[in-house]
MARVEXLO-117004 format. One line per field, with one value per residue (C-alpha): residue number from 1; z, y, x. Coordinates in nm, 4 decimals. Example, Ala and Ser with C-alpha at 12.3 -4.5 7.8 and 13.67 -1.06 7.14 Angstrom:
n <- 1,2
pz <- 0.7800,0.7140
py <- -0.4500,-0.1060
px <- 1.2300,1.3670
***
This chain:
n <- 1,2,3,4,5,6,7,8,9,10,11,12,13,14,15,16,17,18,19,20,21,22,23,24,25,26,27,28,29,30,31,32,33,34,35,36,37,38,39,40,41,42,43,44,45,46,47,48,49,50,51,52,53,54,55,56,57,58,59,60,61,62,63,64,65,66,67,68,69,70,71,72,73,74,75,76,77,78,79,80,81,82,83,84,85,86,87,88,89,90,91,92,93,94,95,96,97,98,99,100,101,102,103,104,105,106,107,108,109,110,111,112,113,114,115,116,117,118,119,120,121,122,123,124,125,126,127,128,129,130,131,132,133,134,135,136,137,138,139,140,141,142,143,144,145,146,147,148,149,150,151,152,153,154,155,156,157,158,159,160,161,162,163,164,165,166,167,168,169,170,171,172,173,174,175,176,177,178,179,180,181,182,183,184,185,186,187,188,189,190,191,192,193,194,195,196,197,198,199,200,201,202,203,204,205,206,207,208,209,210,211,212,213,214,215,216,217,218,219,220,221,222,223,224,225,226,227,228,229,230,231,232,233,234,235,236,237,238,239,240,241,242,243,244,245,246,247,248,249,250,251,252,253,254,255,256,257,258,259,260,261,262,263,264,265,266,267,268,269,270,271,272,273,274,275,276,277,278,279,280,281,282,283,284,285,286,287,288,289,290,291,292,293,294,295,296,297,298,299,300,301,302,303,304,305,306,307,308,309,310,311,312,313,314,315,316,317,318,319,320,321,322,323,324,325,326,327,328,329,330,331,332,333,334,335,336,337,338,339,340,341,342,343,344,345,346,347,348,349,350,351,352,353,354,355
pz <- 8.6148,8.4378,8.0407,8.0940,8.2736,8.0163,7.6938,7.8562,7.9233,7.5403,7.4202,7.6531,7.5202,7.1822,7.2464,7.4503,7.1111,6.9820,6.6741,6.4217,6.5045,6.2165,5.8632,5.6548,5.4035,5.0603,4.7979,4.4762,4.0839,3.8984,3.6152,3.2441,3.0519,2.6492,2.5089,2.1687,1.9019,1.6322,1.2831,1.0441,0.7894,0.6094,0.6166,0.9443,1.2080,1.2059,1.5267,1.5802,1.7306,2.0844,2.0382,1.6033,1.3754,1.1997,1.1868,1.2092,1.1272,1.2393,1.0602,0.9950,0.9846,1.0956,0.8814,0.9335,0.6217,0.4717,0.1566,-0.0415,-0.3627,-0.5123,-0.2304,-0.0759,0.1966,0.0837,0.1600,0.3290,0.0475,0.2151,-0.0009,0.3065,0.5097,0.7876,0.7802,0.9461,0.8834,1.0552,0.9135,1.0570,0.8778,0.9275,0.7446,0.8484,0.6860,0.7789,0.5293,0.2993,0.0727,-0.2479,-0.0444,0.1801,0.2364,0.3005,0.4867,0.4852,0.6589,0.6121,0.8378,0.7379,0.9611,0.8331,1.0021,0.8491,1.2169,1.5116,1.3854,1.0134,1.0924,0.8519,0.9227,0.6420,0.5338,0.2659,0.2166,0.2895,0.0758,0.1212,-0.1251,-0.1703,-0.5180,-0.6801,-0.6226,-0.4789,-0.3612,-0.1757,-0.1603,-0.3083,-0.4840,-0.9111,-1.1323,-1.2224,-0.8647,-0.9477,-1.0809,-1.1059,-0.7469,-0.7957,-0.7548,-1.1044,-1.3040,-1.3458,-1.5388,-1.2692,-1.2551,-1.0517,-0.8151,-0.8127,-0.5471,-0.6297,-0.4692,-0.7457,-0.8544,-0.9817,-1.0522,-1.1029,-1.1743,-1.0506,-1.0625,-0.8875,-1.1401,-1.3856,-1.3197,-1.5503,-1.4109,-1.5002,-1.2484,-1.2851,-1.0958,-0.9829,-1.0950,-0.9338,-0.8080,-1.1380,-1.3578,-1.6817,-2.0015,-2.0469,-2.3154,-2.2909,-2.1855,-2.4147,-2.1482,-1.9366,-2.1201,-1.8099,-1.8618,-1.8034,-1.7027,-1.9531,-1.7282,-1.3217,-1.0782,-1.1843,-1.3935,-1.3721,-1.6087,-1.7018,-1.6617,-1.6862,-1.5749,-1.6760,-1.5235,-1.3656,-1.3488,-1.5858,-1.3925,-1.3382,-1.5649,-1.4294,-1.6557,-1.6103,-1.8668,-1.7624,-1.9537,-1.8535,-2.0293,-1.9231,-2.0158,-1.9068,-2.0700,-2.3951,-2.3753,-2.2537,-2.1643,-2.1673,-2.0144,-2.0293,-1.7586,-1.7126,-1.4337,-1.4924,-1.2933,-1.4672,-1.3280,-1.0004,-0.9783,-1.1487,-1.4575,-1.5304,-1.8380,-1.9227,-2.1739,-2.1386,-2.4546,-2.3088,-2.6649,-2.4767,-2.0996,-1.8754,-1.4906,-1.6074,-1.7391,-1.8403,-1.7557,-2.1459,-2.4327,-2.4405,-2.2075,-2.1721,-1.8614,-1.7452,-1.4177,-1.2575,-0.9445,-0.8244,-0.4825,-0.3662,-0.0044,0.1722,0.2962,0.0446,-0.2865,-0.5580,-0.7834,-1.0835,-1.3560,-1.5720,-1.8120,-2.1586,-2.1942,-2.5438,-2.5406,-2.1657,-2.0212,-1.6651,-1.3037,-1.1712,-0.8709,-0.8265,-0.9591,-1.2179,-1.5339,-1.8130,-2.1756,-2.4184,-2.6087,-2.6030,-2.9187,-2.9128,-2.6154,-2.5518,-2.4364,-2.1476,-1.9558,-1.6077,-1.4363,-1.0774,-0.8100,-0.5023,-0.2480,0.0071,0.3336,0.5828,0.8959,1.0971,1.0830,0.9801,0.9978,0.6588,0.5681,0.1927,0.0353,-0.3121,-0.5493,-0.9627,-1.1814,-1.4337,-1.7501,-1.9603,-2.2806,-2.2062,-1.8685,-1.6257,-1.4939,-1.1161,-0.8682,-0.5722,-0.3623,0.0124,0.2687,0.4633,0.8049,0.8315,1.0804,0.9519,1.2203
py <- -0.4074,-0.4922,-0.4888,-0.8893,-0.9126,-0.7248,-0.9333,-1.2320,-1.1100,-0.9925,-1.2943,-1.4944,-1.2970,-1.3732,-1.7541,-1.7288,-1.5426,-1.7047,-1.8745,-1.6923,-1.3717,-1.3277,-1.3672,-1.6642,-1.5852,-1.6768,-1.7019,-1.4924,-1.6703,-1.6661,-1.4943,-1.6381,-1.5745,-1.5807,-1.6212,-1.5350,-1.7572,-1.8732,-1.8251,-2.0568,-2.0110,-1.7715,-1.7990,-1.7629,-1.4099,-1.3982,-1.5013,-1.4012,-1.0915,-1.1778,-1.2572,-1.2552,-1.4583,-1.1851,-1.3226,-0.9904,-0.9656,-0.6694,-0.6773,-0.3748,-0.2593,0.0101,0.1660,0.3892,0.4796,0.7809,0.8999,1.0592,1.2833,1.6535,1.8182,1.5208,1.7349,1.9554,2.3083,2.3056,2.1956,1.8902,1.5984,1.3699,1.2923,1.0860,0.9477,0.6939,0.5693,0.3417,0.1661,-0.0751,-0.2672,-0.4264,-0.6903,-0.8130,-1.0962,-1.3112,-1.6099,-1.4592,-1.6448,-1.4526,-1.5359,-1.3691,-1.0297,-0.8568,-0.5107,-0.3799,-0.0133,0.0462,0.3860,0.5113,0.7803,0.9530,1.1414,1.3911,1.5178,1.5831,1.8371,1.7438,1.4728,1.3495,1.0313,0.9692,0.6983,0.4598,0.2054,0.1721,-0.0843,-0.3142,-0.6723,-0.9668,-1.2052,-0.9805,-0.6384,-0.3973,-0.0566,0.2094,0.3999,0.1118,0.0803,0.0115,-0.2401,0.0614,0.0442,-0.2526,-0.3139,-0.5440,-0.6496,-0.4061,0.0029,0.0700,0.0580,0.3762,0.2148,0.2930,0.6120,0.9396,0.8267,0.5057,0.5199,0.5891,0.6074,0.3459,0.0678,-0.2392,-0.6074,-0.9008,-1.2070,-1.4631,-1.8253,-2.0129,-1.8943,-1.6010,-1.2854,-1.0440,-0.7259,-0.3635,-0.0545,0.3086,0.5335,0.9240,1.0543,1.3884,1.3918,1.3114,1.5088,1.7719,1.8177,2.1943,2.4900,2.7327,3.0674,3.3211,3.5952,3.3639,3.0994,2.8738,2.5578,2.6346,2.3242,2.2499,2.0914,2.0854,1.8105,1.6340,1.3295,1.0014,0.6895,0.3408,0.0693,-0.2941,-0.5878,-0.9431,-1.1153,-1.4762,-1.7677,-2.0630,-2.2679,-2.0512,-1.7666,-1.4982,-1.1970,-0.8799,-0.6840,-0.3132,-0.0488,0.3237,0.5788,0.8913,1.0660,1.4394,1.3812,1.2170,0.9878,0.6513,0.4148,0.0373,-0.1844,-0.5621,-0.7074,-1.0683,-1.2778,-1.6040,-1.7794,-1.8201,-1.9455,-1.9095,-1.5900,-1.4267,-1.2293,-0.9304,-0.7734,-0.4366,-0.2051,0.0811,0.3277,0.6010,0.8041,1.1324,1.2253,1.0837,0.9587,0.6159,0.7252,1.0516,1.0097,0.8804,0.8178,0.4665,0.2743,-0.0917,-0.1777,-0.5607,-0.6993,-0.9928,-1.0311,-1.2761,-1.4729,-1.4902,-1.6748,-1.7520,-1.4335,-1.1867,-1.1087,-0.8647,-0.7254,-0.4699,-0.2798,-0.0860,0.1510,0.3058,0.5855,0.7259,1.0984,1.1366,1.4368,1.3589,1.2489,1.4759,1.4571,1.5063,1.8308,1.8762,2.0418,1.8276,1.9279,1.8004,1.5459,1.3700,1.5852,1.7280,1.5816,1.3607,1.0071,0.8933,0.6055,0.4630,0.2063,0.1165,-0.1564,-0.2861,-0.5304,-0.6897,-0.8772,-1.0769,-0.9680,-1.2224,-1.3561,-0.9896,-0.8035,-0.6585,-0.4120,-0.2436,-0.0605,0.0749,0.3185,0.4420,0.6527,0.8541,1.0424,1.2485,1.4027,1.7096,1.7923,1.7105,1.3668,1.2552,0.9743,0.9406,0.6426,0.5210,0.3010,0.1246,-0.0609,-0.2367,-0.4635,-0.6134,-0.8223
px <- -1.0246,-0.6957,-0.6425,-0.6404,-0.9997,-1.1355,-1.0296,-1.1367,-1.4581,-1.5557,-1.3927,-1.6087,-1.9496,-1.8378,-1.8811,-2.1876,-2.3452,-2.6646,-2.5297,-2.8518,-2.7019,-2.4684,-2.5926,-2.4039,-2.1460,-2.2304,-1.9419,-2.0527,-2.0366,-1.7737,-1.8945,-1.8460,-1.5708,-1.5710,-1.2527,-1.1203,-1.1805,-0.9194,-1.0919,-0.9456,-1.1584,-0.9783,-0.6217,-0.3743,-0.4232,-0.7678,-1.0306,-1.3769,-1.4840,-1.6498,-2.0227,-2.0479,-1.9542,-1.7503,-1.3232,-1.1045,-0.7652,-0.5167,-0.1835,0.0689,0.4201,0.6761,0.8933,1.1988,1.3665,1.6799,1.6127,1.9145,1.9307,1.8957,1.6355,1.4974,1.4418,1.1890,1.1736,1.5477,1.7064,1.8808,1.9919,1.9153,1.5927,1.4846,1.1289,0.9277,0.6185,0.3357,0.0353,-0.1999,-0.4782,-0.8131,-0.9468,-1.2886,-1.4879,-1.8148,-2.0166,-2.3028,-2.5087,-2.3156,-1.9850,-1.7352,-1.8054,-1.5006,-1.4375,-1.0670,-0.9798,-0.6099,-0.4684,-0.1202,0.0302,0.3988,0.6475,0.9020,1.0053,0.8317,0.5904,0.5394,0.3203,0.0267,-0.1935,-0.4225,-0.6628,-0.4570,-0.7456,-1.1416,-1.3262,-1.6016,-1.5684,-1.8469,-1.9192,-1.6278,-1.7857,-1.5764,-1.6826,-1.4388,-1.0812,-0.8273,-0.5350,-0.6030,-0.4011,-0.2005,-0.0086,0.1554,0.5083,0.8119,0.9915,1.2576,1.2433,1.3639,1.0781,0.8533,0.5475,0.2646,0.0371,0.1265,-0.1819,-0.3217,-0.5770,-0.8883,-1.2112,-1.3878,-1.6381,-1.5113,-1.5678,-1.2948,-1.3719,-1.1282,-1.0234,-0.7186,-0.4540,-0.6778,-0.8134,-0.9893,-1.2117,-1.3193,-1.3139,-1.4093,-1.2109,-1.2392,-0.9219,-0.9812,-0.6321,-0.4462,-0.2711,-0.4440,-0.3633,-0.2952,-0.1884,0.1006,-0.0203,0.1042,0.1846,0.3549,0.4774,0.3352,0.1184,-0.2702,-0.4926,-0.7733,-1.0162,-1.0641,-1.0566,-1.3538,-1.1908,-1.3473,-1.1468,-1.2016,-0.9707,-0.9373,-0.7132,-0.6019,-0.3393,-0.2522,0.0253,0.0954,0.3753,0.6965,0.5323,0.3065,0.1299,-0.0895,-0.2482,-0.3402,-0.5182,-0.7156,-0.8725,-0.8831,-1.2237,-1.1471,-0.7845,-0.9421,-0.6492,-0.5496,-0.2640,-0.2063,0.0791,0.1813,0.4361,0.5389,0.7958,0.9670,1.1981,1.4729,1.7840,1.8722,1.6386,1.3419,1.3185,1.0901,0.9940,0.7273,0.6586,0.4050,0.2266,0.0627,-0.1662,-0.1212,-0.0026,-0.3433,-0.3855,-0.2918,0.0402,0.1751,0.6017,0.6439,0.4753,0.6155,0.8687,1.0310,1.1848,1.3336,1.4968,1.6674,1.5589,1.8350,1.7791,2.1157,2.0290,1.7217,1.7476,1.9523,1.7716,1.9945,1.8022,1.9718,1.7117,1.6860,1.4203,1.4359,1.1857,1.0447,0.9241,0.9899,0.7991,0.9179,0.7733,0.4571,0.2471,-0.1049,-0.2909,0.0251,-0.0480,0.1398,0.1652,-0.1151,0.1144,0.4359,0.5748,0.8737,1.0416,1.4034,1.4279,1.5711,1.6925,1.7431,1.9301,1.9524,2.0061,1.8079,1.8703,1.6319,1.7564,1.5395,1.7301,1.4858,1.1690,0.9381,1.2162,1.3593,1.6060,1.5879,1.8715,1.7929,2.0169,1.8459,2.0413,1.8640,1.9620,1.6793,1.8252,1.6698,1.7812,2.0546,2.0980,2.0475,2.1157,1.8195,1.8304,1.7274,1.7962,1.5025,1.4069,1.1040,0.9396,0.5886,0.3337
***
C-alpha cells in the first residue's frame, strides 16, 4: 500500500465518524474589565482607586542640580558638586461626614554620587475638618520667591499636631511641634572654651500662623516658642504686585537663638521678583541681619543670646526659566558679608522636570 492509499483511507474514516464523537467547543467569557476612574472632585490628576471610592493622586519631580562655593563638596573639600534628587508624592482623599479626609506620603531619595545615596521620608500626614496629625512642613518653611532671604528655621519639619482654620482668602491655626532635631542653647566650657548643650533632644514648641490675600496683596504672620530654649521668635512677610513684577518684604526678631530662628536676633529682607516673559522671571534680594550668630544645622549648639555679635548683610540674584511645559531651569548666585568673619559667594545652578 502506497503513501497515497493510505491518506485516503484515514481521511475517508474521518468522514464516516459518528458526528457525537467529539465534544462541542464552547467559547469562554470575556471577563470584566474595570477601568480607572477620573476623580474630579478634587482638583485635576486624581482618579479613583479600582473598587473604593478613595481619588489618589501621584505627582513628583526630578531634580539635577551644581552647587558652587567654599567646600560644597563636603569631606573633599571641592567648591563644586553634582547632585540629583527624586521625590514622588501621594495624595489620597475620600468624602466624610466632617469633610475630606486627606492622606499625603511624600518619599524623597538624594544622590551625592553613586554610593552616597539617602532616600528618606519628607512628608507623612493624615488631614480632615482642619486637624492635621503627622511629619509636615510648619509655617516656618516658608519664604519669599527668591533664594536670598534667610528668615526660616534650621529644620522645619516636624512630626506635630495642629489645627488651621481656613476660608477662601484667610487662614489662622496653632501647631505643636517636636523640635528634637533643632538647635540648644549652650555655655562655654571653661577647659575648652567649646559650647556645651544645656538640654538634650527632647524639645517640643508652639507655634501659630495667620496669613491670606486681599486683591494684589498677600500676608503671613509666623510665631514659635521654644519651651526647652525658653525663647521664641516671630516673623511678618507680605507680596504685592507692583509693576511689572512682585514685591516682597520680611522682618524677623528672634528673643534668644531657638528652633524657630536662631541665625539673628532680628533681620529685614525685600525682593522684586520681576516677570520678565511668560517664561523668564529675574528676581534680585537682599537681607540685613542684626546680631548675626550665623547658619547651623540640626543638633548645633548655639550660644545662649545674641550679645556681643556683628551684623551682617546679604545680597544675591535668582532667575527662573520655564524651558517647556514642567520643565524649569533655576540659576541662583547670594553674596554674604558678616562683620565678624570673612565674606563668601555660594550659588547653584538647577534642572528640574515636575509631573
Amino acid at each position: 500500500m502506497n503513501i497515497r492509499m493510505m491518506l485516503l483511507g484515514s481521511a475517508a474514516a474521518l468522514i464516516a465518524a459518528p458526528a457525537f464523537a467529539a465534544d462541542a467547543i464552547v467559547a469562554a467569557e470575556p471577563e470584566p474589565v474595570e477601568y480607572v476612574r477620573v476623580c474630579d472632585a478634587y482638583g485635576t490628576g486624581y482618579f479613583y482607586i479600582p473598587g473604593t471610592e478613595t481619588c489618589l493622586k501621584i505627582e513628583g519631580y526630578i531634580r539635577f542640580q551644581v552647587n558652587v562655593g567654599s567646600n560644597v563638596g563636603g569631606d573633599n573639600d571641592s567648591d563644586w558638586d553634582a547632585v540629583t534628587r527624586g521625590q514622588v508624592q501621594f495624595t489620597a482623599k475620600s468624602d466624610t461626614e466632617y469633610g475630606p479626609l486627606t492622606g499625603v506620603i511624600v518619599l524623597q531619595a538624594n544622590a551625592d554620587n553613586a554610593t552616597d545615596q539617602d532616600t528618606i521620608l519628607d512628608s507623612a500626614y493624615l488631614d480632615v475638618a482642619g486637624f492635621r496629625a503627622g511629619l509636615f512642613y510648619s509655617w516656618w518653611d516658608d519664604g519669599l520667591s527668591g533664594e536670598t532671604d534667610d528668615i526660616g528655621s534650621v529644620v522645619t519639619l516636624h512630626n506635630s499636631i495642629r489645627y488651621q482654620y481656613e476660608t477662601g482668602s484667610f487662614y489662622a491655626g496653632l501647631s505643636v511641634d517636636e523640635l528634637e532635631d533643632g538647635v540648644y542653647q549652650g555655655d562655654v566650657d571653661p577647659v575648652t572654651g567649646l559650647l556645651v548643650p544645656n538640654d538634650g533632644p527632647n524639645n517640643v514648641g508652639v507655634a501659630f500662623g495667620i496669613g491670606g490675600t486681599a486683591g494684589a496683596f498677600s500676608y503671613q504672620i509666623t510665631g514659635g516658642w521654644d519651651f526647652d530654649n525658653e525663647d521664641g521668635a516671630i516673623r511678618a512677610m507680605g507680596t504685592a504686585e507692583l509693576g511689572p513684577g512682585t514685591l516682597g518684604l520680611a522682618a524677623v526678631y528672634s528673643s534668644g537663638p531657638n528652633s524657630y530662628y536662631s541665625t539673628a536676633e532680628w533681620a529685614v529682607a525685600a525682593e522684586y521678583a520681576i516677570k520678565a516673559t511668560d517664561k523668564l522671571k529675574i528676581t534680585p534680594g537682599v537681607q540685613y541681619y542684626g546680631n548675626y550668630i550665623g547658619g547651623h544645622s540640626a543638633f548645633d549648639t548655639v550660644p545662649d543670646d545674641f550679645d556681643g555679635t556683628g551684623d551682617a548683610w546679604k545680597v544675591g540674584l535668582t532667575v527662573d526659566y520655564q524651558i517647556v511645559d514642567n520643565f524649569y531651569a533655576k540659576a541662583s548666585i547670594q553674596y554674604l558679608d558678616p562683620e565678624d568673619s570673612d565674606d563668601f559667594t555660594t550659588g547653584y545652578f538647577r534642572l528640574q522636570r515636575s509631573f
